[in-house]
PyMOL Python script that loads the backbone (N, CA, C, O; Angstrom):
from pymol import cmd

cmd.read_pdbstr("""\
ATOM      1  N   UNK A   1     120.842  39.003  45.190  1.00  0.00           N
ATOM      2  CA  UNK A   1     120.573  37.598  45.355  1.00  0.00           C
ATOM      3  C   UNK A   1     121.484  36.813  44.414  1.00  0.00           C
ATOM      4  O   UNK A   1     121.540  37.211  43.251  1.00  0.00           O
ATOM      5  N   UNK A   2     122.104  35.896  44.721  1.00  0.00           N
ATOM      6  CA  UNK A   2     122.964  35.138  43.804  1.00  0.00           C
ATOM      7  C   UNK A   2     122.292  34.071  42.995  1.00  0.00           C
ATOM      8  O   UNK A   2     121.505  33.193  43.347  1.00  0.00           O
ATOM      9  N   UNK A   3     122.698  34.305  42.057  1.00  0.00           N
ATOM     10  CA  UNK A   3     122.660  33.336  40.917  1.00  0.00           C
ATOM     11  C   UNK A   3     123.450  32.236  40.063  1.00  0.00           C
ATOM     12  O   UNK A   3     124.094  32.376  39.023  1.00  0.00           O
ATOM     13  N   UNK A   4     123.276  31.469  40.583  1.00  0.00           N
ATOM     14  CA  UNK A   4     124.247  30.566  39.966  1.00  0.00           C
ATOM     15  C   UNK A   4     124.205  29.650  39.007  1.00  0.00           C
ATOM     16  O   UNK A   4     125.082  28.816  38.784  1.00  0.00           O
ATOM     17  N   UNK A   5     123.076  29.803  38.362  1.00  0.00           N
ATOM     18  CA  UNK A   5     122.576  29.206  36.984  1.00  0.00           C
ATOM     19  C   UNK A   5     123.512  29.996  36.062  1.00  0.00           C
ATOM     20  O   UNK A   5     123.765  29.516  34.957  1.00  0.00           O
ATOM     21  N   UNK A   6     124.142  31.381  36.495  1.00  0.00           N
ATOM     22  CA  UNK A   6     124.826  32.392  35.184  1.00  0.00           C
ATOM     23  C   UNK A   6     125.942  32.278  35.191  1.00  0.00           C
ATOM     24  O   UNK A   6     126.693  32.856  34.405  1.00  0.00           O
ATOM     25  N   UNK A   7     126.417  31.227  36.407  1.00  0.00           N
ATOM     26  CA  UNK A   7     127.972  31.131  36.754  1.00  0.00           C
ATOM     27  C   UNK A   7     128.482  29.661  36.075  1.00  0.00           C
ATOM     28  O   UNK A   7     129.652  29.393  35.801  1.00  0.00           O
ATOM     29  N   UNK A   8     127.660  29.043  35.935  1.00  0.00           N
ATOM     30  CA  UNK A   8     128.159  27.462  35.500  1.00  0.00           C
ATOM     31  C   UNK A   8     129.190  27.292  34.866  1.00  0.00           C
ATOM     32  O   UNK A   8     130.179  27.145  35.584  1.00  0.00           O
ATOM     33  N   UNK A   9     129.396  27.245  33.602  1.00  0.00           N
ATOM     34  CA  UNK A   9     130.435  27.566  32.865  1.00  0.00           C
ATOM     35  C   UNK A   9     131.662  27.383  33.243  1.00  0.00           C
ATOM     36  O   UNK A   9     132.297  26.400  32.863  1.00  0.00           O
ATOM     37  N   UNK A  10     132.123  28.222  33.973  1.00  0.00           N
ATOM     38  CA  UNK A  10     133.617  28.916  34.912  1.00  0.00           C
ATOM     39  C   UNK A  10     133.862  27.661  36.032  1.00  0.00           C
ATOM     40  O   UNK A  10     134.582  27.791  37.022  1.00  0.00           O
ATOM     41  N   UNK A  11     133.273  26.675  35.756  1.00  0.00           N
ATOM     42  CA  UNK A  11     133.389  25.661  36.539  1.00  0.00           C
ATOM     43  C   UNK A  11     133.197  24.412  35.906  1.00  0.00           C
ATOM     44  O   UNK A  11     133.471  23.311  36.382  1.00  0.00           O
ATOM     45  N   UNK A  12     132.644  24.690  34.660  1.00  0.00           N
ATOM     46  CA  UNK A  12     132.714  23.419  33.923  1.00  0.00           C
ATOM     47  C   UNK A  12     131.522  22.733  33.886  1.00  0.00           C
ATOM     48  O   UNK A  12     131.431  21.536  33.615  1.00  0.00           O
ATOM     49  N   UNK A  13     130.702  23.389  34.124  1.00  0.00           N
ATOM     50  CA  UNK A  13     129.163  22.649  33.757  1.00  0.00           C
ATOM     51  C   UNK A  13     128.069  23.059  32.982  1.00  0.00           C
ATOM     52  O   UNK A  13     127.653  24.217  32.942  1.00  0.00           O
ATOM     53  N   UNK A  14     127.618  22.135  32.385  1.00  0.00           N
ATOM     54  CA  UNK A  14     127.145  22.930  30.915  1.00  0.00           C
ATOM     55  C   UNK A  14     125.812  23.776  31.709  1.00  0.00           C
ATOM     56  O   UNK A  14     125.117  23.400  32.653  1.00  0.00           O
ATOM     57  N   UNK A  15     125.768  25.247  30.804  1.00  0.00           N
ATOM     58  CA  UNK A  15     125.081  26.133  31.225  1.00  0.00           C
ATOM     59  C   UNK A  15     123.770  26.552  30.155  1.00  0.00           C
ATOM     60  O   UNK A  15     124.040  27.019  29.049  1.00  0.00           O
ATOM     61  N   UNK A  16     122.575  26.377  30.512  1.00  0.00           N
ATOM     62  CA  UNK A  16     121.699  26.513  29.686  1.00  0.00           C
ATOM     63  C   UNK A  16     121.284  27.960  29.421  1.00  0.00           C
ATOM     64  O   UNK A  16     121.950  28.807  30.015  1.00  0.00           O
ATOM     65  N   UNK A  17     120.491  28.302  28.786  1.00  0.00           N
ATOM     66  CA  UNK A  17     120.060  29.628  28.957  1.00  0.00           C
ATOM     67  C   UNK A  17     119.096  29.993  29.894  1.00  0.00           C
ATOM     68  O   UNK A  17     117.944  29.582  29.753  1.00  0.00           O
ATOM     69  N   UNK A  18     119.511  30.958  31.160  1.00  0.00           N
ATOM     70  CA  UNK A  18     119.347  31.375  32.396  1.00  0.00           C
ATOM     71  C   UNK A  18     117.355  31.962  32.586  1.00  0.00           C
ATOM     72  O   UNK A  18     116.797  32.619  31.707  1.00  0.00           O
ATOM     73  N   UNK A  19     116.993  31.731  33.261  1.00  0.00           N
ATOM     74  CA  UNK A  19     115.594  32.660  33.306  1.00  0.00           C
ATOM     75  C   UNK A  19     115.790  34.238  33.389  1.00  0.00           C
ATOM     76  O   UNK A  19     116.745  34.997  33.553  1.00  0.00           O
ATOM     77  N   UNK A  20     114.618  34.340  33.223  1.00  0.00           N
ATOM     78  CA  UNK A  20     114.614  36.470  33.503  1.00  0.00           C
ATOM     79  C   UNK A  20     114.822  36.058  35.116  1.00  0.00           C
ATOM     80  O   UNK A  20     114.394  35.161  35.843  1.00  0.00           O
ATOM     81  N   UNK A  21     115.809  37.329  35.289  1.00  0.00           N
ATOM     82  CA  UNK A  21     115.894  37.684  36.647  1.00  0.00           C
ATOM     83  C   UNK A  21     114.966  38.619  37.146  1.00  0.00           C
ATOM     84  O   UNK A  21     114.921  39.742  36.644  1.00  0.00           O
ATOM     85  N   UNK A  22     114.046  38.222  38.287  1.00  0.00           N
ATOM     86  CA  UNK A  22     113.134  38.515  38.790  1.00  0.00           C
ATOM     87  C   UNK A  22     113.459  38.875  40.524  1.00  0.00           C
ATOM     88  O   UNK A  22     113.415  38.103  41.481  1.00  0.00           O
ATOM     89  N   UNK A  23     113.780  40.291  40.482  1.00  0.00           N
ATOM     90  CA  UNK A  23     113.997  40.917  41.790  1.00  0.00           C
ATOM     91  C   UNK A  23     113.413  41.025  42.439  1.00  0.00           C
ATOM     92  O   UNK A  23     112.325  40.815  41.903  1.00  0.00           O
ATOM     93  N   UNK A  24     113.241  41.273  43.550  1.00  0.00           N
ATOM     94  CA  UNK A  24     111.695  41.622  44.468  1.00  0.00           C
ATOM     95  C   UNK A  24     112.664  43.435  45.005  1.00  0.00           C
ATOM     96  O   UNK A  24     113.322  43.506  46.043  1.00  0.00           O
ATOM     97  N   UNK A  25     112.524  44.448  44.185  1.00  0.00           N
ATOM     98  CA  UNK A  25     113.396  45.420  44.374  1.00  0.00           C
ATOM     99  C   UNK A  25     112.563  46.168  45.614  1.00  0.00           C
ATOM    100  O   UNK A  25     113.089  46.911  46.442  1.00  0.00           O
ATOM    101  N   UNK A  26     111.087  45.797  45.558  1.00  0.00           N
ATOM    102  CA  UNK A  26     110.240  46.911  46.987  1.00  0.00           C
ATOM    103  C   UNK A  26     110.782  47.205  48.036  1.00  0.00           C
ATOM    104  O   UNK A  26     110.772  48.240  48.702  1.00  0.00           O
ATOM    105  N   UNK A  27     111.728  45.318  48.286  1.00  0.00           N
ATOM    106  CA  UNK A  27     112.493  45.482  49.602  1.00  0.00           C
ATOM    107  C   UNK A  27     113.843  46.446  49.736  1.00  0.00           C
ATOM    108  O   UNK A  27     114.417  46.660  50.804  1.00  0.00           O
ATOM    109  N   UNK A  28     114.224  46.967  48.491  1.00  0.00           N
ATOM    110  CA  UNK A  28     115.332  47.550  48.931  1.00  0.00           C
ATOM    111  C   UNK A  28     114.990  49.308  49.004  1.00  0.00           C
ATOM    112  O   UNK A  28     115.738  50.228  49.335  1.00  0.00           O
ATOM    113  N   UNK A  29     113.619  49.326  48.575  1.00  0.00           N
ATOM    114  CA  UNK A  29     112.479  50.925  48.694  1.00  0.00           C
ATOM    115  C   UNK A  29     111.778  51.187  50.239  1.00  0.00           C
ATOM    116  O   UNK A  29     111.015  52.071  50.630  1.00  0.00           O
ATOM    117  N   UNK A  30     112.248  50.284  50.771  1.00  0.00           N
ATOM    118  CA  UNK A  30     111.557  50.564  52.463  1.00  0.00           C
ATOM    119  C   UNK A  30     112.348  50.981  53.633  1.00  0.00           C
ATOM    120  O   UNK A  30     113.500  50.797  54.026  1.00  0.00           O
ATOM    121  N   UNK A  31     111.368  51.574  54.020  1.00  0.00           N
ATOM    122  CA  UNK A  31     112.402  52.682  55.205  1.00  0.00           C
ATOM    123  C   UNK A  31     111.692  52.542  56.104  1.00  0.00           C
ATOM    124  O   UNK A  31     110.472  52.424  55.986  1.00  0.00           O
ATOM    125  N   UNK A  32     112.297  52.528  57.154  1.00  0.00           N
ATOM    126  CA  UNK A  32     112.043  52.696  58.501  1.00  0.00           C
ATOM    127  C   UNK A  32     110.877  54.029  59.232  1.00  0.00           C
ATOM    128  O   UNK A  32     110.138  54.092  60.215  1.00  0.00           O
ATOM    129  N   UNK A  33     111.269  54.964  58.071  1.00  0.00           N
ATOM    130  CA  UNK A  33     110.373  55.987  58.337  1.00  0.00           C
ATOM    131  C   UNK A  33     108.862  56.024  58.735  1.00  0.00           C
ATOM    132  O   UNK A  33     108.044  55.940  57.820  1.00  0.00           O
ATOM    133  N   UNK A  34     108.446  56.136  59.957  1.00  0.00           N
ATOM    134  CA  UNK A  34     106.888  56.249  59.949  1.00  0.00           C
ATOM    135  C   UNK A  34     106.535  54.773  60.214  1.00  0.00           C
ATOM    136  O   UNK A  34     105.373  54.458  59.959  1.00  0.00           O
ATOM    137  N   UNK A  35     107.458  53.705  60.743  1.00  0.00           N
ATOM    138  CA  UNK A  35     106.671  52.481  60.431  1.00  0.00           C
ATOM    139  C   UNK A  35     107.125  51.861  62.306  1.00  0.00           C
ATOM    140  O   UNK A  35     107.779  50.824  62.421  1.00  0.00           O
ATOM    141  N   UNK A  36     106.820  52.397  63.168  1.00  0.00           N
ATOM    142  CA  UNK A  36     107.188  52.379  64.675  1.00  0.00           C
ATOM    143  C   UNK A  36     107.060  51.117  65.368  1.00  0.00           C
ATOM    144  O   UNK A  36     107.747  50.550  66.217  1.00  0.00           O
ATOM    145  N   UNK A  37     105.598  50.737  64.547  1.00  0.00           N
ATOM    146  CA  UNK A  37     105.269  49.572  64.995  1.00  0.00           C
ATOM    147  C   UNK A  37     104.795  48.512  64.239  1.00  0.00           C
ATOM    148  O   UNK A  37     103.892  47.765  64.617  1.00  0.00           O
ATOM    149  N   UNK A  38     105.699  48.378  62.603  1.00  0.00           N
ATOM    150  CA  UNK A  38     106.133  47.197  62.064  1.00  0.00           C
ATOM    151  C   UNK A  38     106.554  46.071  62.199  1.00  0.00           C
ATOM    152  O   UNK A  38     107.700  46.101  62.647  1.00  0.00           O
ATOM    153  N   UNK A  39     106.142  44.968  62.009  1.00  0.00           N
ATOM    154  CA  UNK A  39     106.469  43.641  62.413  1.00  0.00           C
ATOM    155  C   UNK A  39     107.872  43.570  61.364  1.00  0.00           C
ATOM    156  O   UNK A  39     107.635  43.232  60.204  1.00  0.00           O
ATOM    157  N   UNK A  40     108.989  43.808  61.650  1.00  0.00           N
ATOM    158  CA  UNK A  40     109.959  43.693  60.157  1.00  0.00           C
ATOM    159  C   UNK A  40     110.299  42.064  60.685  1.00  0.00           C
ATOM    160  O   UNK A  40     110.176  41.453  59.623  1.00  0.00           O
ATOM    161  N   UNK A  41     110.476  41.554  61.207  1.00  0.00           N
ATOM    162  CA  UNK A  41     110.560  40.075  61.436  1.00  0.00           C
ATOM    163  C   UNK A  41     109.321  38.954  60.325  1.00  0.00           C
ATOM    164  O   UNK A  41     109.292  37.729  60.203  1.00  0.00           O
ATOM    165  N   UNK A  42     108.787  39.612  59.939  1.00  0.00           N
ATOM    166  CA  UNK A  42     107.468  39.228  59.394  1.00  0.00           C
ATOM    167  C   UNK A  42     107.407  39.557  57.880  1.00  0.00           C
ATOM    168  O   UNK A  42     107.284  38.648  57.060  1.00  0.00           O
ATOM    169  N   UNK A  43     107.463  40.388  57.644  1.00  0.00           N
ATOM    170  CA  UNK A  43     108.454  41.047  56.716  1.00  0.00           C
ATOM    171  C   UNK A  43     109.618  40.419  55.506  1.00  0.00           C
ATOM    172  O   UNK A  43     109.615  40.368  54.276  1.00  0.00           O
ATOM    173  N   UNK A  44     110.674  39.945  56.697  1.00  0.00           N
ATOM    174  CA  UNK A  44     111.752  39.206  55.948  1.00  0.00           C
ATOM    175  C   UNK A  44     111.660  37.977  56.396  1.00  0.00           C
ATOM    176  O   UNK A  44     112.760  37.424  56.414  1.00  0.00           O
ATOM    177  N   UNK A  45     110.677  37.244  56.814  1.00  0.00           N
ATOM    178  CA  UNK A  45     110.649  35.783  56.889  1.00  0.00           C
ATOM    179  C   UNK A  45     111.286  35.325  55.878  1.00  0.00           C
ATOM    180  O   UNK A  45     112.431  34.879  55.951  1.00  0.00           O
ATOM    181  N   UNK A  46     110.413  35.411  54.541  1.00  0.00           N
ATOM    182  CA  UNK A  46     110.705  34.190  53.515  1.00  0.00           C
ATOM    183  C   UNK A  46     112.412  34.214  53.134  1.00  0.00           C
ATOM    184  O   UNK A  46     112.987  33.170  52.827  1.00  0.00           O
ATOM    185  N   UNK A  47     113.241  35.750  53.209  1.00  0.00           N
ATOM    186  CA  UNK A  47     114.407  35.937  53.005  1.00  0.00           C
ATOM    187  C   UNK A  47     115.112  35.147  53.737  1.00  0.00           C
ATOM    188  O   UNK A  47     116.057  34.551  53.219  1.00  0.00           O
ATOM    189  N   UNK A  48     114.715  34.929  55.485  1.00  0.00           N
ATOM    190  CA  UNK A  48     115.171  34.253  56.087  1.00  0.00           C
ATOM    191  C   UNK A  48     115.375  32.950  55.756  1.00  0.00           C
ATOM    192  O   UNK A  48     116.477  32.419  55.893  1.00  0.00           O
ATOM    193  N   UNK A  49     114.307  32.317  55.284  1.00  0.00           N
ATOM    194  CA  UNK A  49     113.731  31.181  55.222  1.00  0.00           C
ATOM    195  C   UNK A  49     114.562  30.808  53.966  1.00  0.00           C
ATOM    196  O   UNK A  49     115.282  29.818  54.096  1.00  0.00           O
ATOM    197  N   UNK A  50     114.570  31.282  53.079  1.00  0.00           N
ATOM    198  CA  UNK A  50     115.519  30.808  51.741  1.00  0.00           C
ATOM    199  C   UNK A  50     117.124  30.884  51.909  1.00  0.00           C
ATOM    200  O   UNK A  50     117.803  30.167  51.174  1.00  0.00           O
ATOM    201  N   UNK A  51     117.847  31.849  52.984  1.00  0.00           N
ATOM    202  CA  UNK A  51     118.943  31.830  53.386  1.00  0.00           C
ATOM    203  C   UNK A  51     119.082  30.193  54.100  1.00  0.00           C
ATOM    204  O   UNK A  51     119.980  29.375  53.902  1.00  0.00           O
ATOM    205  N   UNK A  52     117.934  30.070  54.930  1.00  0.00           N
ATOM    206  CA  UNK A  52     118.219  29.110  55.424  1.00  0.00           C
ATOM    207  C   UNK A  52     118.264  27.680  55.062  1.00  0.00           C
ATOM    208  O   UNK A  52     118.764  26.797  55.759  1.00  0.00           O
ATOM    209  N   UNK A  53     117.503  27.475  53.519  1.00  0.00           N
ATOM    210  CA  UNK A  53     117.848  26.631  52.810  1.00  0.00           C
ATOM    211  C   UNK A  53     119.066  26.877  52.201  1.00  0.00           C
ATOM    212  O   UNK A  53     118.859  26.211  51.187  1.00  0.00           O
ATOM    213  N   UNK A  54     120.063  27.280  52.062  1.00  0.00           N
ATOM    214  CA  UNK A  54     120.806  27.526  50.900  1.00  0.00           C
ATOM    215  C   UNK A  54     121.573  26.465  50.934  1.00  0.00           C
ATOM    216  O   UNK A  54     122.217  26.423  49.885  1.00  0.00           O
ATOM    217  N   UNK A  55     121.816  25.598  51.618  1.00  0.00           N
ATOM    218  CA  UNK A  55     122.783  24.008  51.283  1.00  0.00           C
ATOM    219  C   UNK A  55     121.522  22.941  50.676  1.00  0.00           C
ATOM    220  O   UNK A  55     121.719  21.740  50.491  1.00  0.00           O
ATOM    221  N   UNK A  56     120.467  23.497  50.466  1.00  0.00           N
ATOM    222  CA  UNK A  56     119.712  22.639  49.960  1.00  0.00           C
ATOM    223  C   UNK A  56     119.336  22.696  48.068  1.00  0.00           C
ATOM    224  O   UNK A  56     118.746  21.945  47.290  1.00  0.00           O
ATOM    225  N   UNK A  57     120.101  24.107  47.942  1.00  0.00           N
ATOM    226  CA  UNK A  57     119.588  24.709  46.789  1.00  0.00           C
ATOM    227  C   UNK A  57     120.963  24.260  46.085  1.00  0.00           C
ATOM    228  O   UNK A  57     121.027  24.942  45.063  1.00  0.00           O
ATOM    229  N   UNK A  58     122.134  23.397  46.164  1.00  0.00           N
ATOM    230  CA  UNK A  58     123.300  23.665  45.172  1.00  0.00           C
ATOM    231  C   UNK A  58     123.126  23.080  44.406  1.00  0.00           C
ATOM    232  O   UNK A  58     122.641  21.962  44.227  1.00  0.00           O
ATOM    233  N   UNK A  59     123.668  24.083  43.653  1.00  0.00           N
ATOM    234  CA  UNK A  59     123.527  23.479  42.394  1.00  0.00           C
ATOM    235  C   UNK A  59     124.441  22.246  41.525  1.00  0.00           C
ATOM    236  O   UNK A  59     125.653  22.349  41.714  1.00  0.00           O
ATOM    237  N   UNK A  60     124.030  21.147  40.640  1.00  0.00           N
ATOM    238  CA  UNK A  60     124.817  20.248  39.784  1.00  0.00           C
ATOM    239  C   UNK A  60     124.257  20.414  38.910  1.00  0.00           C
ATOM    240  O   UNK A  60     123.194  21.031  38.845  1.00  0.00           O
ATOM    241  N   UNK A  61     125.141  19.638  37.581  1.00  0.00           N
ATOM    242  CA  UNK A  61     124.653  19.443  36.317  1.00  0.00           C
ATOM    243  C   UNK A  61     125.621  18.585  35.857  1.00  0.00           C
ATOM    244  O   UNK A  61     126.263  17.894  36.649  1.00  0.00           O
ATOM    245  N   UNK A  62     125.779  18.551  34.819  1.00  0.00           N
ATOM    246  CA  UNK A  62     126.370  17.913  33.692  1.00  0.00           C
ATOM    247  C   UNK A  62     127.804  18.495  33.525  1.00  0.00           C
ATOM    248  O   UNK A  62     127.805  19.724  33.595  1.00  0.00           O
ATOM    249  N   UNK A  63     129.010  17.938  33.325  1.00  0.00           N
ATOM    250  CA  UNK A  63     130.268  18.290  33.043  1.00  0.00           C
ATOM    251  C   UNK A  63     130.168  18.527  31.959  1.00  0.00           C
ATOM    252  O   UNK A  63     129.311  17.866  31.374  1.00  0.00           O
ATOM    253  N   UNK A  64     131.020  19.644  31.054  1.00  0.00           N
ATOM    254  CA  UNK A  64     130.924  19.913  29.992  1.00  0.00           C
ATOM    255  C   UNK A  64     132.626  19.119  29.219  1.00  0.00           C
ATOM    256  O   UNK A  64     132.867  19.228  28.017  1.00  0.00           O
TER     257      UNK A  64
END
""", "prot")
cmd.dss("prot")
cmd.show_as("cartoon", "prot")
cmd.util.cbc("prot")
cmd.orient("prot")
C-alpha cells in the first residue's frame, strides 16, 4: 500500500513524523484453497473502494 506521508520531503514538503504502518497482512495469507464458494468480491470491497478514492486522498502540505 503506498504511503506518501514517508515520501514528502523528495518533493519539498515539510514532512512530519509518519504513523505506525498498519498492514492488514491476512490478505496476503489467503488462498484459494478449500474456499469454492467464497464471495472474494466481498472480500476486497473496501480495497476496491479505497483504490477508488485515490484522487481524493492527495496529498498537500506546506513547502519547505
Amino acid at each position: 500500500m503506498h504511503r506518501p506521508e514517508r515520501c514528502l520531503r523528495q518533493f519539498g514538503i515539510r514532512q512530519g513524523i509518519p504513523p505506525h504502518p498498519s498492514r492488514d497482512d491476512k490478505i496476503h495469507q489467503l488462498t484459494r484453497q478449500g474456499r469454492n464458494n467464497f464471495d472474494w468480491a466481498t472480500l476486497h470491497r473496501p480495497f476496491v473502494d479505497m483504490w477508488n478514492e485515490r484522487y481524493n486522498l492527495v496529498v498537500n502540505g506546506e513547502q519547505t
